[in-house]
C-alpha positions as CSV (number, residue, x, y, z in Angstrom):
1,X,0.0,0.0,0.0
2,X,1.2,3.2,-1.1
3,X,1.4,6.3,1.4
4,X,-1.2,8.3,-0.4
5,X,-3.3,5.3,0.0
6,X,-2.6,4.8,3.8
7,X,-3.2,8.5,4.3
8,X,-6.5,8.8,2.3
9,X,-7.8,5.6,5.1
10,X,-8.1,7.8,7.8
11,X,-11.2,8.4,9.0
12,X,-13.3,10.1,11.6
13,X,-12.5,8.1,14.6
14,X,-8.4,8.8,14.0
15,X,-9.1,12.6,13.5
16,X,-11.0,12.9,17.0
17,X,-9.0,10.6,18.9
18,X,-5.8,13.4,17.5
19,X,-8.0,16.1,18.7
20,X,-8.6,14.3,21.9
21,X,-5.5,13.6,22.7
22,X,-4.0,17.1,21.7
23,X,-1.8,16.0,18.9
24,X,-2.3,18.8,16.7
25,X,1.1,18.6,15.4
26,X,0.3,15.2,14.2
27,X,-2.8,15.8,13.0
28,X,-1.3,18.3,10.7
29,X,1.7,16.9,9.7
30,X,-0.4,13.7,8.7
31,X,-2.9,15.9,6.2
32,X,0.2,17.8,4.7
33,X,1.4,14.0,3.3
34,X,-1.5,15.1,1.1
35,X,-2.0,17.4,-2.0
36,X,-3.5,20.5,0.3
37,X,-4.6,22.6,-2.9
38,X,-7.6,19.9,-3.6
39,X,-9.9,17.1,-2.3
40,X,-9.2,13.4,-2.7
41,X,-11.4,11.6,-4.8
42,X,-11.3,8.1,-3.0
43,X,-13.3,8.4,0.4
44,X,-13.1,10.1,3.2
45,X,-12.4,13.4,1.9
46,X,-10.4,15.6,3.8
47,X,-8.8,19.1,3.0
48,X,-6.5,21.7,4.7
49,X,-5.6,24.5,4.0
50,X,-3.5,27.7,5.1
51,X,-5.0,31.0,5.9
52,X,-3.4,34.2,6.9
53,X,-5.5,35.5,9.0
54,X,-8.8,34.5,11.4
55,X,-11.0,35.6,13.7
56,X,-12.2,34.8,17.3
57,X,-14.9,36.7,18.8
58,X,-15.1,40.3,17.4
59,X,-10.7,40.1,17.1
60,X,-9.2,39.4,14.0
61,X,-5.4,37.5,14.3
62,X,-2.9,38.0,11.7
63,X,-0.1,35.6,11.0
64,X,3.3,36.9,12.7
65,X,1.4,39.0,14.7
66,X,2.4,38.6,18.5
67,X,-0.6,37.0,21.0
68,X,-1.0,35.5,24.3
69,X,-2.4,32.2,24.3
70,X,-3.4,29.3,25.9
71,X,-1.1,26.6,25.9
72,X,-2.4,23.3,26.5
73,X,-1.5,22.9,30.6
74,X,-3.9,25.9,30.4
75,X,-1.0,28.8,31.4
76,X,-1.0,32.0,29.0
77,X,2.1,32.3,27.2
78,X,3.2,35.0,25.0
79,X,4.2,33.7,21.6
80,X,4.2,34.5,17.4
81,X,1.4,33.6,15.7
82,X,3.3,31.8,12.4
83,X,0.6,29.5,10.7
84,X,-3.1,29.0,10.2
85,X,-4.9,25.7,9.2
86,X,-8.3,24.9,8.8
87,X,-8.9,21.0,8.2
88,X,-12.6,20.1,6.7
89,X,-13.0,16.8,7.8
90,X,-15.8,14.1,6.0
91,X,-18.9,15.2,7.8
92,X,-17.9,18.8,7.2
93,X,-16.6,19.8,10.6
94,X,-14.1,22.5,10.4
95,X,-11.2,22.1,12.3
96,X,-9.1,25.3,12.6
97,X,-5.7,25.2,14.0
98,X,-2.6,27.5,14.7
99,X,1.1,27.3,14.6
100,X,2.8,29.3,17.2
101,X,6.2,29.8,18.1
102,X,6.8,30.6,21.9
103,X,8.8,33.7,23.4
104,X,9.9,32.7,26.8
105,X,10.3,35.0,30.1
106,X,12.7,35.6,32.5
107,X,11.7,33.3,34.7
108,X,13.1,30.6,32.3
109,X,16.8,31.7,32.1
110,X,19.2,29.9,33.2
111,X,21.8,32.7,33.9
112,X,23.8,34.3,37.5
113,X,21.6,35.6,39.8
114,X,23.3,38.8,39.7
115,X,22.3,39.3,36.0
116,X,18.8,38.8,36.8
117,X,18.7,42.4,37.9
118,X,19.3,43.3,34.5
119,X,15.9,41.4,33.0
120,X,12.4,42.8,33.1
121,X,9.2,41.3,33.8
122,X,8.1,42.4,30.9
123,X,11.1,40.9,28.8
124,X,10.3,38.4,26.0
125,X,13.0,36.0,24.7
126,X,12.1,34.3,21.0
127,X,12.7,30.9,20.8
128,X,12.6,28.3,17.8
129,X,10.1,26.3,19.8
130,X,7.1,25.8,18.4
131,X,3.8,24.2,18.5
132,X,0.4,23.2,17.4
133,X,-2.8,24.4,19.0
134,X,-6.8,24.8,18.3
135,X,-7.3,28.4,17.6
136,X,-9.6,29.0,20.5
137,X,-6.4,29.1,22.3
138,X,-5.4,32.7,20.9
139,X,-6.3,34.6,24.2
140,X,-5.5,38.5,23.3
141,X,-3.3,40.3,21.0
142,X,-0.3,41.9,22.6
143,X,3.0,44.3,21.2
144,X,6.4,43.3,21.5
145,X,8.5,46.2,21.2
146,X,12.2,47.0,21.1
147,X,14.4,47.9,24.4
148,X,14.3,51.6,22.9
149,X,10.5,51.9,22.3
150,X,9.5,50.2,25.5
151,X,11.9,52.7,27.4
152,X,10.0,55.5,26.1
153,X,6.5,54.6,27.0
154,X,5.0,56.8,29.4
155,X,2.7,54.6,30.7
156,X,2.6,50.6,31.5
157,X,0.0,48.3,29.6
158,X,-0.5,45.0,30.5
159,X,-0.5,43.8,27.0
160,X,2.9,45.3,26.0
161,X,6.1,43.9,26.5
162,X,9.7,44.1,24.7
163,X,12.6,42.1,23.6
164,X,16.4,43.0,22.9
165,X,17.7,38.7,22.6
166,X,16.4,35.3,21.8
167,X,17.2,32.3,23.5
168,X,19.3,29.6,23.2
169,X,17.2,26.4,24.2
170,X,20.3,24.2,24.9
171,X,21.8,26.8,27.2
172,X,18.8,28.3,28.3
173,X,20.8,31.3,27.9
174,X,20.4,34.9,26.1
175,X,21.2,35.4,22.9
176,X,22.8,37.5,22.0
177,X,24.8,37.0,25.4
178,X,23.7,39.6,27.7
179,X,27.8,40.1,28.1
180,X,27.3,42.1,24.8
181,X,24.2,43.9,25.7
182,X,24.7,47.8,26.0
183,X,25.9,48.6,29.2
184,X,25.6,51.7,31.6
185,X,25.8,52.9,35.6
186,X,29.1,52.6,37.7
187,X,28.1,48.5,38.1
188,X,28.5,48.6,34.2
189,X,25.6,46.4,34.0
190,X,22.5,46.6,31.1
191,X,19.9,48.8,31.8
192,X,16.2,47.1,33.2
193,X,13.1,49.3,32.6
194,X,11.6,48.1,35.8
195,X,14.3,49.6,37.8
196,X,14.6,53.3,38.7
197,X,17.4,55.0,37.5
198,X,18.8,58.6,36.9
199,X,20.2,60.2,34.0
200,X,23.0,62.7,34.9
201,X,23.1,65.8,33.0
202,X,26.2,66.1,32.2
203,X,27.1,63.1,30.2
204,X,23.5,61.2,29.7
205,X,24.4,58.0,31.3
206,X,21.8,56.8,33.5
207,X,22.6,54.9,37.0
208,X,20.8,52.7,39.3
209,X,19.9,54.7,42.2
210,X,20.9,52.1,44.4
211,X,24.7,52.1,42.9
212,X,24.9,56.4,43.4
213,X,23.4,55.7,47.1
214,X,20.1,57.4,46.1
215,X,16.8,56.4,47.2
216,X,13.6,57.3,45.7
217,X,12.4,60.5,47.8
218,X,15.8,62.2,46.7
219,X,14.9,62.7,43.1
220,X,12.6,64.9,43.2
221,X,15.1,67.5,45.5
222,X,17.8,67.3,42.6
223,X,17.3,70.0,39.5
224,X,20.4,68.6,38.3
225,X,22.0,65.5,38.7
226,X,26.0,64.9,38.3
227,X,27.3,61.3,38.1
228,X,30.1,60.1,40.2
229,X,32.6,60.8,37.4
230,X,31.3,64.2,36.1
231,X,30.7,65.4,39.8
232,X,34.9,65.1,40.2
């Protein structure tokens, strides 16, 4: 028996057992053995095909647009939105599915505690892992911006977030190394949004208040602020 042949015996009961069992991945893989451009013409008769966009609720979901979704242990993950499938199984049932590939956080690292201070909690890392989902997992639609752009938001939303590295997933490290990430304050460190710093106004470099012996309350009594260096 050829493999066209084997593929063109499944039937109904394989297709929700894979649905059952969460094997989305297989359940794709096993359609795209077949021509997806038209319908076989030995029973059952199956088709998939690719979409670039689709909607849930009143939201429509573009693909590489960033989302938050629902992974299958039922946690919200961020993640890219890189593929959508609809299957059309024999009795017509529509079975829509999504290809996402995952950003992880910085509660994943595997990196010095020391150089945790430097990660935000609303730092994304994108990763070459991916995975196969229903579509009704898509939760919300959220921005990933850069370091820059995040920096200069006024104002935090829940559904914005920023990356400056990917991940390595043997490592579970930065990349690019945070070694090479721009650096500033005395502790030559990177800089992490969620931290408050100062800029001095002399030569623009901004510190962790903790590093210049500051504390909160004295910011607002300095008009201008000299660095350790420039104030020599």
């Amino acid at each position: 028996m050829s493999e066209e042949e084997k593929v063109n015996q499944i039937g109904s009961n394989t297709v929700n057992e894979l649905v059952k069992n969460d094997k989305y991945g297989h359940l794709i893989q096993l359609y795209l053995k077949k021509d997806p451009t038209r319908y076989y013409h030995t029973p059952p008769y199956y088709r998939i095909k690719k979409y670039n966009s689709i909607q849930k609720g009143n939201k429509i979901y573009h693909v590489n647009q960033d989302v938050a979704v629902c992974a299958l242990n039922d946690d919200i993950y961020s993640a890219k939105l890189i593929k959508i499938y609809c299957i059309k199984d024999p009795s017509n049932t529509f079975i829509p599915i999504i290809q996402v590939q995952w950003y992880y956080s910085k509660q994943d690292l595997k990196i010095d505690q020391k150089l945790l201070k430097c990660i935000s909690d609303k730092e994304l890392f994108f990763s070459t892992h991916s995975e196969y989902l229903p579509a009704n997992k898509i939760q919300v639609g959220i921005k990933v911006l850069t370091f820059e752009e995040y920096s200069d938001l006024e104002f935090e939303e829940e559904t914005i977030f920023f990356s400056r590295a990917a991940i390595d997933l043997d490592s579970m490290e930065p990349r690019p190394n945070i070694k090479l990430w721009k650096k500033s304050c005395v502790c030559q460190l990177p800089q992490n949004p969620d931290l408050q710093m100062i800029q001095c106004d002399e030569c623009d470099n901004w510190f962790h208040l903790d590093c210049v012996e500051l504390q909160d309350q004295d910011i607002t009594k300095i008009d201008k602020y000299l660095c350790p260096r420039c104030n020599k």
